[in-house]
N, C-alpha and C positions, 0 to 999 in steps of 0.2 A: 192581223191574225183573227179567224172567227173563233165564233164559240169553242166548236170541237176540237180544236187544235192546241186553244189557247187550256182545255181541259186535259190535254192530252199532254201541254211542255208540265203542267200542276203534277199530274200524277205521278210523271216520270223522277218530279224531283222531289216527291214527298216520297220518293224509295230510298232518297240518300240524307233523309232528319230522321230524330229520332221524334217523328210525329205521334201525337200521340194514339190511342188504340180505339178502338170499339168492341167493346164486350159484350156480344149475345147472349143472354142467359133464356136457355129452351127449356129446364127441369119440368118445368108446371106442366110441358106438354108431353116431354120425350123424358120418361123417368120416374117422376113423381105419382103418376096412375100406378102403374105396375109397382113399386118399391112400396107406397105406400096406400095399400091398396084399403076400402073400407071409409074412405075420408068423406068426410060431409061437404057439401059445397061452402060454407063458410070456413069451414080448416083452410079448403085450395084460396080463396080471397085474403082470408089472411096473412096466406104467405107468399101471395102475390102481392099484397100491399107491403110487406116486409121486406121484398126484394125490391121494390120500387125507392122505397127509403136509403137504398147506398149507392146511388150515384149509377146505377145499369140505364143505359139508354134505351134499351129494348128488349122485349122480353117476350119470348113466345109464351104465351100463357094457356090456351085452348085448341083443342082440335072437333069439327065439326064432321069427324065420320059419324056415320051411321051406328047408335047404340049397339043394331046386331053386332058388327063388326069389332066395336071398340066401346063395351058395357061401361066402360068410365067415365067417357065424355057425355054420358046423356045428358048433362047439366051444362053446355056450352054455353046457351044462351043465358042461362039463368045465372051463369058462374059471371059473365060478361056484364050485363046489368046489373052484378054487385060491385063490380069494381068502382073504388075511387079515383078516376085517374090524375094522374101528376104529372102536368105539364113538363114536357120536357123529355117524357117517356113515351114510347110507343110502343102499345100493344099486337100482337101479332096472333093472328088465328088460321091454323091449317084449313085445307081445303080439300077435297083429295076429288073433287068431281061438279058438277055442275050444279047439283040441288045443294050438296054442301057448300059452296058460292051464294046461292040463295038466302041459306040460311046465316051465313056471315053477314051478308047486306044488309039485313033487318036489326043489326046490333050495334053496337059502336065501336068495333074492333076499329083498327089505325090501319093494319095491314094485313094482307092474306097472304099465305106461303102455301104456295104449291108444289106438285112431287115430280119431278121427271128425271130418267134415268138414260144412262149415254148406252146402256145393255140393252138388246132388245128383250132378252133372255130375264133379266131381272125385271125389266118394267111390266112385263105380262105378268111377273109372280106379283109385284109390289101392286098394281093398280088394275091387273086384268085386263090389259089392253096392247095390245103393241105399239113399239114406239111412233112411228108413224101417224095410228091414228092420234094418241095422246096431243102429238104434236100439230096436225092438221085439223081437226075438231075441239078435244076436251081445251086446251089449253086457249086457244083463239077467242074460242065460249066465254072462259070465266074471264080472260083478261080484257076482254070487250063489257064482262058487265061492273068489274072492277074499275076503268075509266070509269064507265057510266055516274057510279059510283061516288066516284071521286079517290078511291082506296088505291094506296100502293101496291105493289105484289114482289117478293122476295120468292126466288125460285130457286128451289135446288135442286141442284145436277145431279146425281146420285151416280155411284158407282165410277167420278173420273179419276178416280187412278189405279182402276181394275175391277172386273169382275169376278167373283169365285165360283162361279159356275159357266161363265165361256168366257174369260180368260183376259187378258191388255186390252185396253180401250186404246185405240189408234187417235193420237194426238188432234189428226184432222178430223177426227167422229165429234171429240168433246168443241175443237173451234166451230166446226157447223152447226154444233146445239145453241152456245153460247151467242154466234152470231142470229140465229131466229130466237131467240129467246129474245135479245135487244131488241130487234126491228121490230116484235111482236108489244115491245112497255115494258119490261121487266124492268124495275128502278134496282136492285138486287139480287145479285147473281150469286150461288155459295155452290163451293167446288167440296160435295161429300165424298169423302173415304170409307163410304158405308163398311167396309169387312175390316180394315186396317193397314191396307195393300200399301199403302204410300212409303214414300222415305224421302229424306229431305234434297236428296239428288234430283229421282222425281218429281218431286213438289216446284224444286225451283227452277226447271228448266219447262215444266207447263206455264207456269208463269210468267216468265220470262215470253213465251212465245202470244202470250193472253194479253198481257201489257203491252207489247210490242203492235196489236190490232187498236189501241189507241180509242177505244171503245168509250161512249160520256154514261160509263153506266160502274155503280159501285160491283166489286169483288170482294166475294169474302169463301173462308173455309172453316170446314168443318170436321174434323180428324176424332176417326176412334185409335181409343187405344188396344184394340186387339192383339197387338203384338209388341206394346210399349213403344211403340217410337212417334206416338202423337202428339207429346210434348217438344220434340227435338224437330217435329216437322211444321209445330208453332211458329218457333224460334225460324226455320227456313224460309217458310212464308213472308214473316216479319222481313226479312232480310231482302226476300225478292218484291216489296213492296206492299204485302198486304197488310191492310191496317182494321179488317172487322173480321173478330172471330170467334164461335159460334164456342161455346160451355153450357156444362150443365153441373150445380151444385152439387158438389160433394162426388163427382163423377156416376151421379146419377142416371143410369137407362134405360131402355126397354130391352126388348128380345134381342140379340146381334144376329146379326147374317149372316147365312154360310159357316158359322161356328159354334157346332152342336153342343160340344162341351164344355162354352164357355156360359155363368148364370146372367139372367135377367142381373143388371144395375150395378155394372162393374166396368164399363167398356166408353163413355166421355170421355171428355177434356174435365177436370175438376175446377170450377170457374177460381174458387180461391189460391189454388196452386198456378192458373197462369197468372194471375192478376198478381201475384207474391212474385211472380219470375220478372214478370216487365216491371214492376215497382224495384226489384232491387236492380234490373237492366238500366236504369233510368228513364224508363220509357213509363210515361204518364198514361193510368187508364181513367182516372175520375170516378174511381170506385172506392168508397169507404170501405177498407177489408176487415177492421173491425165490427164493422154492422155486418159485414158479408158472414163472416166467421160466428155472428149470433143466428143468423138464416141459415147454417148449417148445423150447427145446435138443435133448432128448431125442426130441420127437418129430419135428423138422427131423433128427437124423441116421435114422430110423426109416425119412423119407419121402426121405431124398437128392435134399432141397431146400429154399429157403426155403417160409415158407407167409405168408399174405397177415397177421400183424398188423402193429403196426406198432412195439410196445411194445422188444420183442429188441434194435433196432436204431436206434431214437431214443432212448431211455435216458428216463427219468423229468423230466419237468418240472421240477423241482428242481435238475437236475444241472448245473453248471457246465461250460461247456467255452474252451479257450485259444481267443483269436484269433489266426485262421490268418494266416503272415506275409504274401501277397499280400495280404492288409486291411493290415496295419500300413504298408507299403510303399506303397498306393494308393489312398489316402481312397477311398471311393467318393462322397464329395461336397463343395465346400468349404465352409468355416466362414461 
């Protein structure tokens, strides 16, 4: 059996254990700018290093656009050179074009994540470019200087399971991205739900046809909760094999797409509410949810405010609590 194949019986049957997970935690980049905005670069290190402390294996921490564009990150590189890193962890730094490529490679980020989108319609609004060229220039660019390098690259597909402004992504649109994306080195593929489109029938029958291409390249998603069912299409995922999945503390975000009336830092996955779900699933993440659950603290006095999980404040399934005297005192029903 070679390599690919002998990769290919691995993955097919690590859909039927209950293997354990991989938890993305993106806050630092996608969330924490905009919720807690005002922060000094020593605030963002040290709760980057806080998140580093429970067990996360990777952590987008930085994005290297263009200050015009994204007045937050002017401190990427600076933010980068504070870090202490902790083996075992891998750091991750956006990209979004070729000079911010540049500027990544003079740092010591671990890996770069790049933007591309299965809409052509949305990739011109997200990157200014149609998809075409993104995919026949921009992206060939950085991931030629990213080998050079030596750096991984984690690439999300943006918009595959719908767009809100030209409509279904046709299943062979996102397998032909998928497929250039590997032949091009992507060590990391993550399937976004940028609006909230998805549902777990969806989820798992993309899946199902993505796993089936037998591909030696990791899969992972990324699900907002725009319309609540990005937890339930967690759980789908999980089910149709996938084991890395992309969170942000406290359901931390930026702006959402396509959905005018919902606010800035309401619309993640809440890293401590899935990592509480797979922990009592019996699915192992290697996350101390105690220290997680202090990094959400941490970042609630940051934003001088609650933030949308749900974990902080309902306590663990597990947890016992007295009954309140007004039950003791008034059945609420008779025997």
């Amino acid at each position: 059996m070679n390599m690919n194949n002998h990769q290919a019986v691995a993955g097919k049957s690590l859909r039927k254990c209950d293997a354990q997970v991989t938890i993305v935690e993106v806050s630092p980049r996608d969330g924490l700018p905009e919720i807690c905005q005002g922060l000094s670069t020593a605030d963002k290190i040290k709760y980057i290093h806080k998140l580093s402390e429970t067990g996360l294996r990777k952590i987008e921490c930085v994005s290297f656009m263009h200050p015009r564009l994204l007045p937050t990150g002017y401190d990427a590189e600076k933010l980068i050179a504070g870090i202490s890193k902790k083996q075992g962890v891998t750091y991750v730094g956006l990209v979004p074009n070729e000079i911010g490529c540049r500027r990544a490679m003079i740092t010591q980020i671990d890996e770069i994540l790049i933007l591309i989108s299965a809409s052509d319609t949305f990739n011109k609004l997200n990157s200014g470019r149609p998809l075409k060229e993104s995919l026949n220039k921009m992206i060939p660019s950085i991931m030629d200087t990213a080998a050079k390098n030596s750096r991984s690259v984690r690439a999300y597909v943006m918009t595959a399971f719908g767009c809100p402004y030209s409509g279904k992504i046709s299943t062979e649109d996102i397998v032909h991205l998928v497929l250039k994306l590997n032949y091009m080195g992507a060590s990391e593929i993550v399937l976004v739900d940028s609006t909230g489109m998805a549902n777990p029938k969806s989820v798992q029958a993309l899946l199902r046809i993505l796993f089936d291409l037998r591909l030696h390249i990791n899969l992972a998603v990324h699900f907002h909760n725009t319309r609540g069912a990005a937890v339930a299409n967690c759980v789908a995922a999980y089910d149709a094999g996938i084991r890395i999945f992309d969170t942000s503390l406290g359901g931390m975000s930026a702006t959402p797409y396509g959905v005018s009336k919902m606010d800035v830092g309401c619309w993640n996955v809440p890293t401590e509410d899935l990592v509480h779900l797979f922990e009592e699933m019996g699915i192992p993440t290697g996350v101390d949810l105690d220290k997680l659950l202090d990094c959400v603290r941490l970042a609630e006095q940051m934003a001088g405010m609650h933030l949308p999980g749900h974990l902080l404040r309902a306590g663990r399934a597990s947890l016992l609590v007295g009954i309140p005297k007004h039950l003791q005192r008034h059945p609420i029903m008779d025997s």
